[in-house]
Steps between C-alpha positions, in 0.01 A plus 500: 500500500129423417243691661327173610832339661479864716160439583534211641817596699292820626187273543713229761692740654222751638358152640803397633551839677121507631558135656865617642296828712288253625732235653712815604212679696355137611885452664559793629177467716637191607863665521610180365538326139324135511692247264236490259559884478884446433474276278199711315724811492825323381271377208345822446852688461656224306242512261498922486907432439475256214194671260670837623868376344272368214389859421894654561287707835886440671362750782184248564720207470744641708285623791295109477844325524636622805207482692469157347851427641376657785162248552736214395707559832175490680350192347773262554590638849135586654395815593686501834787620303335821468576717809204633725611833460512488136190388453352884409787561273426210343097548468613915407751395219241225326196763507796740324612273304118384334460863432814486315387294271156668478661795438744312173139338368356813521789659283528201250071539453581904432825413277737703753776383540618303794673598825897548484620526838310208730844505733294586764250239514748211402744630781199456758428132391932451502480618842181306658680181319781576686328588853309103404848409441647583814761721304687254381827556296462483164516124318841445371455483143205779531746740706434894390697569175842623570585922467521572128693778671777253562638201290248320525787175477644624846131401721475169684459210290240229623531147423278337285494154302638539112384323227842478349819436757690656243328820488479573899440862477175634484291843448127463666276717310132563560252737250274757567165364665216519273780550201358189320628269252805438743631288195571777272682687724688239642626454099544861498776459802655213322572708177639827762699288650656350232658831409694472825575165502441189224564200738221427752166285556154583618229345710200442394647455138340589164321770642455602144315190379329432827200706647453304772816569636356865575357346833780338621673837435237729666498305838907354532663783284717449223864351549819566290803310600852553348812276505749794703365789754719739226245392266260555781594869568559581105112363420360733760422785297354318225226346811449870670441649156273222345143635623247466705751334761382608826762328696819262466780370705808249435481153662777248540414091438556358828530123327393380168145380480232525280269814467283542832155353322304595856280836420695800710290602830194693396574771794773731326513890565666637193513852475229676378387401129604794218257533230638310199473559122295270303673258316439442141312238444161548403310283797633430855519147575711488817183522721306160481129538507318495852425170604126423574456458883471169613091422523423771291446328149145428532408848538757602215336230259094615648589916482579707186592875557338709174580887416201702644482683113409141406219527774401841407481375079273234648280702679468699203389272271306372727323812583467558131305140475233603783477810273462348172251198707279775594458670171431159334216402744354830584503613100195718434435266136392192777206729636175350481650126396470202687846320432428179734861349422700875449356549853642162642796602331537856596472373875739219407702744398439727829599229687862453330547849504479519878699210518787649315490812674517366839814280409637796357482698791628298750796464330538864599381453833786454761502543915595817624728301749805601331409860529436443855776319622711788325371711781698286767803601405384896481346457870856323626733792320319792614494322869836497524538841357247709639566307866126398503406142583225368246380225374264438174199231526375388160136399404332367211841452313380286264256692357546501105479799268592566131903510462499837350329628818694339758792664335365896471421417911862413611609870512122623668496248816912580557448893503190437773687254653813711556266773607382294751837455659615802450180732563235233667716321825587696752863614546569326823425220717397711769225678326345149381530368877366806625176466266441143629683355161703237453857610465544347162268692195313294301424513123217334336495428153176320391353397178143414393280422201147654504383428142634687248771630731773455731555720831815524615553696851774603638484570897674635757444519845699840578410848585256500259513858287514832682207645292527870646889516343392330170276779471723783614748377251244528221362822593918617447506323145201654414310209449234600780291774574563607904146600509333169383409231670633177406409108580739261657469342128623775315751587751660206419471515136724751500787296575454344153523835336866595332791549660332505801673403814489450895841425542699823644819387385646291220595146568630172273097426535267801450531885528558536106114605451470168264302202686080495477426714210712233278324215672166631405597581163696154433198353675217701286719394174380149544133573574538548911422691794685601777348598848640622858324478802655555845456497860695750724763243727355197322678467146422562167322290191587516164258375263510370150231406301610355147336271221599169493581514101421817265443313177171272499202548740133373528295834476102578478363693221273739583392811323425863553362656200717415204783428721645221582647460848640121703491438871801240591264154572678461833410844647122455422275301785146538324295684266134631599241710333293728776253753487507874589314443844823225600723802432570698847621827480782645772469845645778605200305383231693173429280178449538123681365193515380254741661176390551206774450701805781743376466826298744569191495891344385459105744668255354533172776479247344756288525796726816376612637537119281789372337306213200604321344225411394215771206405718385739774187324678650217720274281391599475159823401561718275685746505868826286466555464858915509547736469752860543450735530832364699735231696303139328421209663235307511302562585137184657236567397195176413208575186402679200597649299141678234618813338641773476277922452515658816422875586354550820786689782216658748664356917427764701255706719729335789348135376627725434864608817532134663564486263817229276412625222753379722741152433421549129444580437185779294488534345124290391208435227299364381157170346473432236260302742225873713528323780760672600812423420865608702744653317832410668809693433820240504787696621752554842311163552388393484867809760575429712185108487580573592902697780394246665272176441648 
């Protein structure tokens, strides 16, 4: 199968599965399924059963048919056939069953091979379409197959309509769900058979010739009828041994009449679905190709879907033209001309490039919604199992950032919002009552642009952290000394060290010493922070800071010395020159300045990076005055150059591992006359400068 055809089928059934959680966790807070939401989930499954055949995934196909059958029941009789007590099997079984098939994708994207056994999930939706059912006996010409134990001749015959009145006895087979190409093994019967006994006719005929009859097989079964019940019982064999049979019976023709042409009921409970062989043709074609949902072709015709590598060769080139556009008009031969029309050209030029890069990027950019409404479903499980009542508020969902960070963010915001259940709300009603909460424990997950960045928090209102046993803990890992004295802050950085954990005992959720230390790391891998802070019997906030995109950036050039150095444009507020006597001086030797009523401390990049060459005297040089969250300063450098739009490269691992983003340098990036900028991140300069001074 081509690697594109798989794509796609990944592609539209992850979305298919995201919209299915949400109308599941939208009905079950309404304990009730509206018609629209019926009729939405029939679709969904129908169309998981068809491009699952289409692939030969029988267990997908399987698993989507019967609940199919299952929603079919429901949308032609109402939802009042559902009983009220079933109603949390119901909800239970459909949550089970979507992580089923997340569980199958995730196995066909990692080449495993799929499940064998899903008797236990199928048997679930057989028994919830029996309890909507009533528990009904069997349809006649569905009825269970007969003991292969026993002569299989000898079990009651029903009476159904032949096609022939002088072939009146009939075998009733059906195939393997999810067996595809029901066709082929219909002809496969036919030539079994036909060792047994020579003198019989089928329905559907020329199977063979005919693909289409594989439909007519898959939902009314495939019927053999034969002229004498000796000829009957002597064929028998040649049915039970043919393959991928999962069930037959005899039948008797209760009058002639033509072959039923009505489509069998949709609600059947066959026994659970064996996995079957693939057959040998090359493509499966039993499976039709999902049907577009009515309304939906305007936004098929308006939307493409394209491979992110596509996106990420874009980028590149793209990056490499801002490169290349910066080397052309910044060339040291152009010094000292005056190139009227190259200038109008260059900035011509300028203009284009900006153009292109912004379109480029926002083909990357997508809402973190998706990410977000994945958390419902983790807040309603771990309810259930952990006996808490929660629920999960969402803010600022539609706040975009580049695909490739939204994705390395999924597994971060789950682990802190599992901790939050788990560790954050208290255990009990009682306790939250007690401390004037409201019974049910809130989560807050909130997005937010500021600039260059989004911040994403993640709060609870719980206990809060118990900072006394954090540290006791750390003291016993040897992490802490017990004679030091440590801040609230770095109390709670501990819990994002490895393998460190609160929990006492080991539970489906945390206790396994893995949680914070690989959020900060997955977090730090795409150019983030991560920050605690905490409030004894008030909850806990989580806090990541993360750059929109790590590719392209607006930066200022300035220079220390020879170097080379670029302040992200969006972190920078102004740039002043002063004099030594605006410079005030703190009792520990650190300068400030007065700017707008408000002091900032000066940090003079040279110091901070012991260089030998740059300006000393304040006057001579220059403050950029920056601001990036919740730190403000002032930055010494000598000389401002100019704004300009930086490629961000990221530092060889070997340059990483002497920890030089924790002094703020974050990246580099080529200048137009091929010399190297270095990126600073403003938040850890201010850290790296704090620490030292």
């Amino acid at each position: 199968m081509g690697d594109s055809i798989l794509d796609m089928y990944l592609y539209e059934t992850n979305t298919l599965l995201e919209q299915l959680d949400g109308i599941l966790l939208t009905a079950e807070q309404a304990d009730t399924f509206s018609e629209d939401s019926v009729n939405e989930i029939f679709r969904i499954m129908h169309t998981i059963k068809g491009s699952s055949a289409m692939m030969e995934f029988s267990s997908l196909m399987t698993v989507a048919h019967r609940i199919e059958d299952m929603f079919f029941i429901v949308r032609e009789k109402g939802m009042d056939v559902v009983p009220e007590q079933t109603k949390p099997e119901l909800f239970d079984m459909l949550f089970q069953a979507v992580d089923f098939f997340r569980g199958e994708i995730e196995k066909v994207e990692n080449g495993d091979p799929l499940s064998q056994s899903i008797d236990n999930i199928v048997n679930k939706i057989n028994s919830l379409i029996d309890k909507i059912q009533g528990n009904p006996a069997a349809p006649a010409e569905e009825a269970p197959a007969a003991d292969e134990s026993a002569p299989a001749a000898e079990a009651a015959a029903p009476a159904v309509s032949a096609v022939n009145q002088d072939y009146p006895y009939g075998i009733h087979a059906f195939f393997d769900e999810g067996s595809g190409m029901e066709n082929l093994r219909a002809f496969m019967l036919i030539n079994n058979v036909k060792d047994y006994c020579g003198d019989f006719i089928c329905v559907p005929e020329n199977v063979e010739t005919d693909p289409s009859t594989s439909d007519i097989i898959a939902d009314q079964g495939f019927f053999v009828w034969f002229r004498t019940a000796d000829d009957r019982s002597s064929a028998i064999p040649g049915v039970k041994n043919a393959g991928s049979v999962r069930e037959y019976q005899p039948v008797d023709a209760a009058k002639p009449a033509p072959a039923p042409a009505q489509e069998a009921p949709k609600s059947e409970a066959p026994a659970p679905a064996a996995q079957a062989p693939k057959a040998e043709a090359p493509a499966a074609k039993s499976a039709p190709a999902p049907a577009p949902a009515a309304g939906q072709q305007h936004a098929k015709e308006s939307l493409i879907s394209v491979n992110l590598s596509k996106l990420d060769q874009l980028l590149a080139v793209v990056s490499e033209i801002v490169i290349t556009e910066s080397m052309v008009t910044a060339s040291p031969d152009l010094k000292g001309l005056r190139l009227d029309n190259f200038t109008k050209s260059a900035r011509d030029l300028r203009k284009l490039t900006d153009d292109l890069q912004d379109v480029s990027m926002s083909l990357r950019m997508v809402p973190v919604s998706g990410t977000f409404q994945k958390m419902n479903r983790i807040v309603r499980d771990m309810s259930k199992k952990l006996g808490k009542k929660a629920k999960l508020t969402l803010i600022g969902e539609d706040t975009e950032v580049d695909k490739t960070i939204v994705d390395a963010i999924g597994d971060p915001i789950m682990h802190i919002v599992r901790n939050s259940m788990d560790h954050g709300l208290e255990e009990n009603e009682a306790d939250r009552v007690a401390a004037g909460k409201d019974p049910v424990g809130e989560v807050i997950l909130s997005a937010r642009h500021t600039g260059s960045e989004v911040i994403i928090e993640i709060k609870d209102d719980g206990q809060g952290v118990d900072l006394q046993a954090v540290l006791n803990k750390a003291i016993r890992q040897g992490l802490a000394q017990p004679d030091h004295e440590y801040s609230q802050k770095e109390i709670l950085n501990f819990l994002m060290m490895p393998g460190f954990s609160t929990n006492t005992e080991v539970t489906e959720y945390s206790g396994r010493g893995v949680g914070m230390d690989v959020v900060k790391k997955n977090v730090a891998d795409v150019g983030g922070t991560v920050s605690i802070t905490s409030e004894w019997g008030k909850g806990m906030t989580t806090t990541l800071k993360i750059p929109l995109t790590m590719a392209i950036m607006d930066g200022m050039e300035v220079s220390v010395g020879d170097s080379m150095f670029t302040i992200p444009i969006n972190s920078i507020q102004s740039s002043l020159k002063v004099t030594a006597k605006d410079v005030i001086h703190d009792p520990a030797q650190g300068e400030m300045v007065k700017i707008r009523d408000s002091f900032y401390p000066i940090i003079r990049a040279k110091d901070l990076f012991q260089m030998s060459q740059g300006y000393e005297k304040i006057e001579d040089g220059i403050l950029m005055w920056v601001e990036a969250g919740e730190h403000s300063y002032c930055l010494f450098v000598d000389e401002l150059i100019g704004e300009h739009q930086i490629v961000v490269k990221p530092l060889p691992n070997y340059v990483n591992s002497f920890g030089v983003k924790n002094y703020g340098i974050t990246g580099c990036s080529i200048l137009g006359d091929g010399s190297i900028s270095i990126i600073l991140d403003v938040i850890n300069v201010y850290t790296a400068a704090h620490n030292i001074f």
